[in-house]
C-alpha positions, -999 to 999 in steps of 0.1 A, spaced: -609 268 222 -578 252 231 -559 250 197 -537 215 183 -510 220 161 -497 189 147 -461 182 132 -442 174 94 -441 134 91 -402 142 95 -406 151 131 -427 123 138 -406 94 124 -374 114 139 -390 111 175 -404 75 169 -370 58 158 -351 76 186 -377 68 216 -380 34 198 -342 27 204 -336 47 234 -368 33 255 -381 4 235 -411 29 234 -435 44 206 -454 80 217 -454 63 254 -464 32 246 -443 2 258 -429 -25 232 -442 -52 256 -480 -42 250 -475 -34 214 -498 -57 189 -476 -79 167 -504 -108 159 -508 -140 175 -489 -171 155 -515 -199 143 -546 -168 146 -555 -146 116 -581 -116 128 -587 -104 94 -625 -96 84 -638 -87 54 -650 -48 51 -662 -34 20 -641 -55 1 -607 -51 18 -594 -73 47 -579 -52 73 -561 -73 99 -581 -68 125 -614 -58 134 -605 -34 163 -608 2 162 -604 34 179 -641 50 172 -645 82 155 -633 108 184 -605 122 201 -586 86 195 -585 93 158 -579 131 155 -546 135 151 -513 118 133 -499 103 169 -536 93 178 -536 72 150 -504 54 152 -513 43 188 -541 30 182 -523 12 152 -496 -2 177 -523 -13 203 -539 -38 168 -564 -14 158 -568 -20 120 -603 0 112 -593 37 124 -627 56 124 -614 92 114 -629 117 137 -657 136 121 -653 165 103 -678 190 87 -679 223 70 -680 246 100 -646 240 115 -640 269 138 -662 257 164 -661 271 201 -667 240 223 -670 245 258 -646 234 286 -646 209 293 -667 185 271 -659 153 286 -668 136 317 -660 99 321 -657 99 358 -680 62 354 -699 62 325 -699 82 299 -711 121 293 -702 146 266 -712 177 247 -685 180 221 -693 168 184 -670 168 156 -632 180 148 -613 205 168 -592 218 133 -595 235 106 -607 213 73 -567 213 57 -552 206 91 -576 177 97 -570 163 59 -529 167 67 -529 148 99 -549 118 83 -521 121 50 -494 120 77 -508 94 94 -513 68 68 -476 78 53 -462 72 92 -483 38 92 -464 24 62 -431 39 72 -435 17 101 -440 -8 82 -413 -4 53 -386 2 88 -401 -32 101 -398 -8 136 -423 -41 149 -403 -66 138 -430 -80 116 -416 -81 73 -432 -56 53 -459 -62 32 -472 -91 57 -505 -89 64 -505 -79 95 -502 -42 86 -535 -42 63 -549 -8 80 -585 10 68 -592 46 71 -630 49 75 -640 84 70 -668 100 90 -682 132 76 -713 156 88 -739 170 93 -766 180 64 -769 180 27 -753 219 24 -727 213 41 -716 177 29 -718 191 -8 -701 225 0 -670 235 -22 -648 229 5 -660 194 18 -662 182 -19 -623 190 -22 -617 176 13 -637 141 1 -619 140 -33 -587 146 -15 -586 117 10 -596 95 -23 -565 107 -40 -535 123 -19 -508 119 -42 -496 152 -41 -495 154 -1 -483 124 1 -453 133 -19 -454 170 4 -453 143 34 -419 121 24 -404 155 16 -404 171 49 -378 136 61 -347 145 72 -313 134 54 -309 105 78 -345 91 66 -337 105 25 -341 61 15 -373 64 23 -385 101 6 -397 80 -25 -415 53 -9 -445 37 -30 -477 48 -7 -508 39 -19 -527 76 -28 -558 60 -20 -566 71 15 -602 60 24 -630 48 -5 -657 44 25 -680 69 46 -697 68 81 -721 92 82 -732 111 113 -761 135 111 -777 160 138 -800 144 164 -837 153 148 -821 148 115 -854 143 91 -854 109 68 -853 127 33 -817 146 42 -800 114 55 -812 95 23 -803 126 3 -766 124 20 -759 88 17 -770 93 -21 -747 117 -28 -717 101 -11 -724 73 -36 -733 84 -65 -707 117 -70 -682 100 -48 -682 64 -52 -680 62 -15 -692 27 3 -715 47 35 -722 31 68 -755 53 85 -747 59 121 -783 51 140 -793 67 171 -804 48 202 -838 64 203 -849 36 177 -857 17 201 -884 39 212 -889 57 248 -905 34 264 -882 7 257 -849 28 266 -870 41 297 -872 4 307 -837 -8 305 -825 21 313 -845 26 347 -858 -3 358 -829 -29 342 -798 -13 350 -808 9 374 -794 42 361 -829 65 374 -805 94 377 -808 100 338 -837 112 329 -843 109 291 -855 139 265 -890 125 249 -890 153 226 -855 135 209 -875 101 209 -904 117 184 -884 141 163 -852 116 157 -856 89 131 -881 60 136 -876 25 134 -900 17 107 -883 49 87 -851 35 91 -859 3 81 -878 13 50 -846 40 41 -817 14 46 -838 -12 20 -840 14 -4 -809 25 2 -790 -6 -1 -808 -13 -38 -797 21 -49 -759 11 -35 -763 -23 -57 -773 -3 -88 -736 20 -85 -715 -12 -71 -717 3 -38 -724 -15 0 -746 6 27 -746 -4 60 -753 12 95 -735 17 127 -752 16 163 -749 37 180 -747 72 186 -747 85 218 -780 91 238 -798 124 250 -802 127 282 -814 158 308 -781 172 326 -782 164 358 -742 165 365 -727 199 377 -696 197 350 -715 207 319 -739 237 317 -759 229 285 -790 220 292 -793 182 277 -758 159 283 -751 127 260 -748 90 275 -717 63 263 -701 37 279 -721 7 300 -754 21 297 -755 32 261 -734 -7 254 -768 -25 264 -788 0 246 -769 -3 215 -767 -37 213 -805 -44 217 -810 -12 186 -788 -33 165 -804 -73 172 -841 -55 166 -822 -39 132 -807 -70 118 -837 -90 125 -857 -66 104 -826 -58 75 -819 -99 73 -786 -113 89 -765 -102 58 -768 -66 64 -737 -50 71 -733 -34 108 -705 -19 128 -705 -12 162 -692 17 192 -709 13 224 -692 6 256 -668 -13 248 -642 -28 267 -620 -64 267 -645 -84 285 -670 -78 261 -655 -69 224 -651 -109 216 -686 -111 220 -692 -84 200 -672 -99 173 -692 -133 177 -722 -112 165 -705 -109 131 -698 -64 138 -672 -51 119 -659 -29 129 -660 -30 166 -644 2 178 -642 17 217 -640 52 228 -646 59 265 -632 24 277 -598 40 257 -600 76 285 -595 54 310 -561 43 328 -535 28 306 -553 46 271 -545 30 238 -524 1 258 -558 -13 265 -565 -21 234 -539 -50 234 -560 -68 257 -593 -76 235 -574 -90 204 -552 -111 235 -586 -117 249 -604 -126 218 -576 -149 209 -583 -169 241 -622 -168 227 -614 -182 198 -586 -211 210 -615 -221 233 -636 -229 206 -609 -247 190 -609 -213 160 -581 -197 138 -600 -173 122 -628 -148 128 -654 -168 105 -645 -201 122 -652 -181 154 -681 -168 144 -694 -205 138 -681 -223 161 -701 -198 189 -733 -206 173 -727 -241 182 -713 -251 145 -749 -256 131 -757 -226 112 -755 -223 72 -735 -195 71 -710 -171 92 -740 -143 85 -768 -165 100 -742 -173 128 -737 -137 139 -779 -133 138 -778 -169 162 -747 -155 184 -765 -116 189 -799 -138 197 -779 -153 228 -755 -128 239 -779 -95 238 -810 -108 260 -783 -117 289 -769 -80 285 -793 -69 310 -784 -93 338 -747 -88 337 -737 -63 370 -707 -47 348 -735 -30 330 -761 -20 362 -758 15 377 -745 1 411 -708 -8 399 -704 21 380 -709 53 406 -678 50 419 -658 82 411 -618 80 410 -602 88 441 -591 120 452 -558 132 466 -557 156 495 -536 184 478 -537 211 458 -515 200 428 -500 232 407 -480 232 379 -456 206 381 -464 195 417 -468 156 403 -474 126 423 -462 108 400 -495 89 394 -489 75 355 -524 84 345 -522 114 324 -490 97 298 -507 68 292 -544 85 289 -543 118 268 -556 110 231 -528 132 217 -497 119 232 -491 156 244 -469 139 276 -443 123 283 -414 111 304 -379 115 304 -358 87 330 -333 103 349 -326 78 377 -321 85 410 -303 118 412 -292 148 441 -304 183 431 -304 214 445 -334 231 456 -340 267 445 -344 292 473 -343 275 503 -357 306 521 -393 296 502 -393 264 516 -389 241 545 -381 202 550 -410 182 565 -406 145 571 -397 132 534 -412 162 517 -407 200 511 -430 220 512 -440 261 506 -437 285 536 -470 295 524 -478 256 538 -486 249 501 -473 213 494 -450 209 470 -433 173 461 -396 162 457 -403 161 421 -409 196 418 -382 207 434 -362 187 409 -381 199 377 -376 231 394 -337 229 397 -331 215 360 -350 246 344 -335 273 369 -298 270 383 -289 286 415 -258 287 430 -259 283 467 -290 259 476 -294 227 492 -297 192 481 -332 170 480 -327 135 469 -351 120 452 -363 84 446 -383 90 419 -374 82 385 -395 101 359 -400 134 353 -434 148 333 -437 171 306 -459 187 277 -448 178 244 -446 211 234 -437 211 197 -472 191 188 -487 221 209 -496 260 203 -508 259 239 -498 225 257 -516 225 294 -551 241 281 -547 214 245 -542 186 272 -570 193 294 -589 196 261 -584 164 249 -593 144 281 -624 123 277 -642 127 249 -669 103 235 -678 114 201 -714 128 189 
């Protein structure tokens, strides 16, 4: 398995200050998309008892992994990060590659790719880089507005044995109370940063659980879990549901005949041996009254991903698992069936497919948090968040709303008694239409990417802007150079035709290879290739043990 590395809080804020005066950049990501709150709009939900700012998030996956994953998503208004998901085994082998997101969504990959310590160090350098940002005002917003208010929802797997396991207790207590490696973290800044080495951080890091279990997991150890959590942690736990609650027949239906996806032919076994709806029903009541009785909140979180027969030629495992469009109408029907059952007070997140036309709805059901995965592995990556908070800002000034509960009513028409009973009214309206929508039907998302008609080796770029923006780890980036003359290497390898040089061997290779090829190797006698290009790509090598097989690694990845 490809293996991250990440890097001392020191060597983060070093790169972030410099890139953020040199190129009005953070990890890539442009000032002018960064999220610095709307004037006269205030996003902020409630969420166990805190108010983060927002009720964006990256979802539990390859957006929340590591320390740079985490700021981006911060910068693009995410304010509930969903850490990825860790577990006791943590020297998995996951097969390459793991991600497919060509349209929709397909995966087999399922919780973190570190060990349990690295994991727990980049989520302590993480929050510590968050309020350094803040305390630096780097966005131009004072500190200790509350625009910053940031959660750390943990997500933890997969059973009973492994949840209460030595090392997973330590890891758990840890993220509760990381004074110590917080205090590791400010040490490793550098003397130009030594103001900032005794910051006040809170040590607090998460005090709230999602929980994600094995598909097939039986009632009695998910009930067993969440009780645990609660009672020898004091953790508030969110159940992650699976799709399959809505039982075959049903997904068959939408699935099929709705949107049209016949391709993906569904696993009845997992519709049998994963929970039931009546089990879940029954579970989450008792559940919730034994939360009450410890000063806890339960909730639950639709959806997983779905099971599905493999039927694409990039994975070899035998059974594949749905996100995106698809599993977004799916999801949203599991979790209007669940609240009408729990009551419209019952607290429920939400990850399925979603993207900026559809998030402000989302949030008009009364989800928090509403989180995005695959939408986030597509061009322009964490940048894309900007555009559902500026799009759910236009939502909201339409209805004539400043805040999310004033949204939330004036979208039920201003009539019902409360912002809960509003949310149940909204999901009522908006989920029924789901399956009439075309962004959702299987017609308007076959479309592969488009191909280019070369063989591209190592640096042999065309310059496309895809893979900076995209990659959940920040692992490349650009350097601006202008437009330059240099020297091509050898000349006797190559031979000028048209605008292009290209191999003897009649293997292409681009003008801005031979100019990545003349900075790392001077020669003394060679000609000149102008180039019009203005960027240059690398790997960032020093977040890296082994930068081009990490980055392929950590293309799309839906989370399981």
């Amino acid at each position: 398995m490809a293996e991250l590395q990440g890097m001392p809080v020191g060597r983060h804020l070093e790169a972030i200050v410099a890139e953020c005066r040199a190129q009005n950049s953070i990890g890539g990501y442009p000032a002018r998309k960064m999220f610095r709150g709307f004037p006269g709009f205030d996003f902020a939900v409630d969420f166990h008892g805190r108010r983060p700012a927002t009720p964006l998030g990256p979802a539990s996956g390859p957006h929340t992994q590591m320390a740079q994953n985490i700021v981006l998503a911060f910068l693009g208004g995410s304010r509930i990060i969903e850490l990825k998901t860790v577990q006791i085994r943590d020297q998995l082998q996951i097969p390459r590659p793991c991600i497919d997101v060509r349209n929709v969504g397909y995966n087999i990959e399922w919780s973190q790719e570190l060990r349990l310590h690295e994991s727990y160090q980049e989520y302590v350098n993480a929050w510590v880089l968050l309020k350094l940002i803040e305390k630096l005002e780097l966005l131009g917003v004072p500190a200790g507005d509350p625009f910053y208010a940031t959660v750390f929802d943990l997500s933890v797997g997969y059973d009973l044995a492994g949840i209460s396991s030595p090392p997973m207790q330590r890891w758990l207590a840890g993220m509760q109370n990381a004074e110590a490696a917080i205090a590791a973290a400010l040490a490793t800044l550098p003397p130009a940063f030594r103001h900032l080495r005794h910051t006040a951080i809170p040590p607090n890091l998460s005090d709230s659980v999602t929980l994600s279990t094995f598909h097939g997991c039986p009632r009695e150890e998910i009930e067993n879990i969440v009780q645990h959590l609660i009672s020898v942690h004091g953790f508030h736990v969110i159940v992650k549901m699976n799709p399959t609650l809505l039982g075959y027949e049903t997904v068959r239906r939408v699935l099929h005949e709705a949107l049209g996806y016949t391709e993906m032919q569904l696993d009845p076994q997992a519709f049998e041996t994963d929970l039931q709806f009546d089990e879940a029903v029954a579970m989450l009541q008792r559940l919730q009254a034994f939360a009450g009785r410890h000063g806890r909140h339960v909730g639950a979180k639709f959806t997983n991903t779905l099971v599905v027969k493999n039927h694409e030629r990039i994975f070899k495992d035998e059974f594949i698992y749905l996100s995106g469009p698809p599993l977004h109408v799916l999801a949203m029907h599991a979790m209007q069936r669940f609240r009408q059952a729990m009551g419209a007070g019952f607290h429920l997140s939400f990850s399925a497919g979603i993207n900026k036309q559809n998030f402000a709805a989302a949030v008009a059901c009364n989800l928090r948090p509403v989180s995005t995965c695959t939408d986030l592995l597509k061009t322009g990556g964490y940048t894309r968040l900007f555009d559902y908070l500026k799009n759910l800002k236009q939502a909201m000034a339409e209805t004539g709303s400043r805040t999310i509960a004033e949204f939330i009513l004036a979208d039920a028409g201003g009539t019902a008694a409360s912002v809960a009973a509003a949310g149940e009214i909204n999901a009522g309206r908006i989920v029924p239409a789901l399956v009439h929508d075309p962004q959702y039907h299987a017609r308007m998302n076959r479309k592969a990417p488009p191909k280019i008609n070369s063989h591209l080796a190592l640096f042999d770029c065309i310059t496309c802007n895809k893979c900076l923006p995209v990659c959940p780890n920040a692992a490349n980036f650009s350097l601006p150079i202008g437009k330059k003359s240099l020297p091509l290497i050898n000349s006797l390898r190559f031979q000028r035709v048209n605008s292009c040089w290209r191999r003897r061997s009649k293997s292409p290779i681009s003008r801005i290879s031979a100019m990545t090829a003349a900075i790392a190797t001077p020669t003394a006698r060679r000609p000149a290739v102008r180039s019009s290009r203005s960027r240059v790509s690398f790997s960032r090598k020093p977040a890296l043990r082994n930068p081009r097989r990490a980055t392929a690694s950590t293309s799309p990845r839906p989370t399981r």
